[in-house]
C-alpha positions in Angstrom: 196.2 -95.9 -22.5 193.8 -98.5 -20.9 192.5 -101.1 -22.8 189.5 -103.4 -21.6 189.8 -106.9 -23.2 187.6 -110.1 -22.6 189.6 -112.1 -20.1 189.8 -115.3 -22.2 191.3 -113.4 -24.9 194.0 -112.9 -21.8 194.2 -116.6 -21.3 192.0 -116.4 -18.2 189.9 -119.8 -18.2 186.8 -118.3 -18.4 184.7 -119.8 -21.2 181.8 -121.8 -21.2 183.7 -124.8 -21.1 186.8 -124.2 -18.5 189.4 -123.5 -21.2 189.9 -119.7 -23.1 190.9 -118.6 -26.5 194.4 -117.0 -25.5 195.5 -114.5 -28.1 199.0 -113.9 -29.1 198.0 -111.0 -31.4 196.1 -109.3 -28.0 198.8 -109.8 -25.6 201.0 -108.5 -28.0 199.2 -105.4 -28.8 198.6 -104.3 -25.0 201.7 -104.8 -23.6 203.2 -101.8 -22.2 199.0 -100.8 -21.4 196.9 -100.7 -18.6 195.0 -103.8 -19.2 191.4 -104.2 -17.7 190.5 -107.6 -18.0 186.8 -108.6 -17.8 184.6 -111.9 -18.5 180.9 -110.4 -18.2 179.3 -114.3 -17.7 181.3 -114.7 -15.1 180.5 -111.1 -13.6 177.0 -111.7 -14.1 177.4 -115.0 -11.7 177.9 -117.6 -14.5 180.2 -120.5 -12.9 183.3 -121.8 -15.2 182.6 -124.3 -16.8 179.3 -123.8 -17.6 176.3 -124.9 -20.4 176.4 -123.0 -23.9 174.3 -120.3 -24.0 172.9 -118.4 -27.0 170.4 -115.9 -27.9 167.1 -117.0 -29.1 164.4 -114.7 -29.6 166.3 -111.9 -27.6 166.6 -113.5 -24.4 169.8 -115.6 -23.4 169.0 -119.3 -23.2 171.6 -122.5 -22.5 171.6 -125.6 -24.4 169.3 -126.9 -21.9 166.6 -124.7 -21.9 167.3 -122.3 -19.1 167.1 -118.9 -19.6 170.4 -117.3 -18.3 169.3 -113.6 -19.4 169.4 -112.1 -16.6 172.8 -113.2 -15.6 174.5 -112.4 -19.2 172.3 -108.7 -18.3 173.9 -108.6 -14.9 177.0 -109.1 -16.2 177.1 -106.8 -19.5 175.9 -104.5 -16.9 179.0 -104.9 -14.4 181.2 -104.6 -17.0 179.8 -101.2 -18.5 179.9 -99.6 -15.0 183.4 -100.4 -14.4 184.4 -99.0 -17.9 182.3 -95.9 -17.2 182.9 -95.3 -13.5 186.8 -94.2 -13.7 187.3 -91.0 -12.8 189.3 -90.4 -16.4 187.8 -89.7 -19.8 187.2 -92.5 -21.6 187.2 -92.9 -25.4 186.5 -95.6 -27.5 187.8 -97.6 -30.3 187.2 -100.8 -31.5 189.6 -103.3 -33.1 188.9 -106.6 -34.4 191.1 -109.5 -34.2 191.6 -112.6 -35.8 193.7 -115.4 -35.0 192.2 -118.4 -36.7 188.6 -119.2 -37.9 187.9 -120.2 -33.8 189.8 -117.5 -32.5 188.2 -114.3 -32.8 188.5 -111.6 -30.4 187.1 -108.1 -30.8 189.1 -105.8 -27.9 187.2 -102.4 -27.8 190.0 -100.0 -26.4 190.0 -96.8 -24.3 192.1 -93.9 -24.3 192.3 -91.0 -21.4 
């Protein structure tokens, strides 16, 4: 089974501010998988560490006023084309998990 996770979930220090929100209950749960790890800020050209960002009005905007849409786009982009380019079936389910009230992960997993 593959299983696409966010890359901080993974422990990769990827999120807005250098660190990443390492899972136990993930790693745990895809060991013994083919693990596809993706950050789509990062794959949309977002450096690490970077400014907040948040959605406001339906466009992607940092804490300072910049709109960053088009790279959170880019990247959402990216990482759809990877999960939908192998040449296997894909199907998809989707698993919430909580560690703690500030670490949430939601892995969405596929199966060939």
């Amino acid at each position: 089974m593959k299983i696409m996770v966010s890359a901080c979930l993974l422990g990769q220090n990827c999120k807005y501010n250098g660190g990443n929100n390492y899972s136990e209950k993930v790693d745990e749960y895809v060991k013994g998988h083919e693990v596809i790890s993706v950050c789509p800020e990062v794959a949309g050209g977002l450096p690490t560490p970077r400014t907040p960002c948040e959605i406001v009005n339906g466009v992607v905007m940092n804490r300072n006023g910049e709109n960053k849409d088009k790279e959170f786009r880019a990247g959402a982009y990216l990482v759809q084309v990877d999960m939908t380019g192998d040449s296997y079936q894909w199907h998809r389910l989707d698993v919430e998990i909580w560690d703690d009230e500030e670490n949430y992960g939601f892995a969405t997993i596929f199966e060939d």
